[in-house]
C-alpha positions, 0 to 999 in steps of 0.5 A: 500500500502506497504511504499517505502523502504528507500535508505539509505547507511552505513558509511555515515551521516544523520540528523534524524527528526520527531515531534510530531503528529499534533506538540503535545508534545511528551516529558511531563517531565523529565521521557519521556526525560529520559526514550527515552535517556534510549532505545536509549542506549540500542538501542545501545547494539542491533545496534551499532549506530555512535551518533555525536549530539543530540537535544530532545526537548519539541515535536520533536527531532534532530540526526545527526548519522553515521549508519555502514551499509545500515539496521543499522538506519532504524533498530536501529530508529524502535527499538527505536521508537517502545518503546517510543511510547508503553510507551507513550501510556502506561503512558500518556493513550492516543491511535493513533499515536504519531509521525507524520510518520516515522523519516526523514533522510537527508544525509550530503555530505561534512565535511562542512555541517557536521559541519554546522548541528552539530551546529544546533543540538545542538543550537536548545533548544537555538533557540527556546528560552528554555534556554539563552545558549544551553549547558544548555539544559539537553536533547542536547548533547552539555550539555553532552560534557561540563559536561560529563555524556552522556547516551552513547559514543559521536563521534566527526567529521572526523577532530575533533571539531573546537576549542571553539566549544560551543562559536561557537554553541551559535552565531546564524546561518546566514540566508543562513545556516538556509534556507540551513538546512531547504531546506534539510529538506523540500525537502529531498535533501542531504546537500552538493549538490545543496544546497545554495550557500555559506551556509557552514561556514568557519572551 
């Protein structure tokens, strides 16, 4: 049976998932993290993609992206996906599948949750204990912003960063942003519409 096509809009925000098949790792050493940073890049020179955040971690990754029209992500992620997995296969030696399914997309409707995501983005080496301050993490483009060198252009949000950004970015989220953040990603619902009450956090 043929997959059900996405409904996804250009100009609009999305945080993009997946993880490793069966959460195995996917990202063994420095040469994986960099060889999937190398074909986002070219990526970009094939499908223009706005990239805001970016978190890739020892089994999974985060993206929180703007596509400018509605095939742009669907495009620019098979491209991406396509490659990394072949290398996977090539390198590692192994067969079958290296991701769980298709990358996951959940909208972001409201400046607010933007922000919201952003930070969670680009705390989650943090989160997962991986280093004592997420700017450390050499693979999340929140070490990129502080010391420059990013694979490739980085936006700000619409209103620009909220000042001392990256103080904000290490204080660990409140409970209701975390349960917000992974309703949306359970259920796919978009962050901004009926999503939990009192979750965006103040700008």
């Amino acid at each position: 049976m043929p997959r059900k096509p996405r409904q996804l809009h250009g100009g609009r925000y999305y945080h993009v998932i997946n993880r490793g098949s069966a959460r195995q790792t996917v990202f063994h050493d420095t040469k994986d993290y960099q060889a999937f940073l190398d074909f986002m890049r070219a990526a970009q020179e094939r499908v223009r993609m706005g990239i805001l955040a970016v978190c890739l971690m020892p089994n999974h990754f985060h993206f929180l992206v703007r596509p400018a029209g509605d095939k742009d992500l669907s495009d620019w992620m098979h491209w991406v996906m396509t490659k990394q997995v072949a290398r996977h296969r090539w390198v590692h030696q192994t067969s079958g599948h290296v991701w769980q399914g298709r990358f996951k997309p959940f909208e972001i409707r409201t400046d607010g949750y933007l922000l919201m995501i952003m930070r969670y983005v680009e705390r989650n080496a943090l989160r997962a204990a991986l280093v004592e301050r997420a700017e450390h993490w050499p693979w999340g483009s929140l070490a990129w912003r502080c010391r420059g060198g990013a694979p490739f252009e980085l936006l700000d949000p619409p209103a620009g960063l909220p000042a001392r950004w990256v103080e904000r970015v290490n204080r660990p989220e409140n409970a209701l942003e975390l349960k917000a953040v992974r309703n949306s990603v359970r259920t796919g619902a978009p962050l901004g519409v009926g999503t939990v009450p009192g979750t965006v956090p103040k700008t």
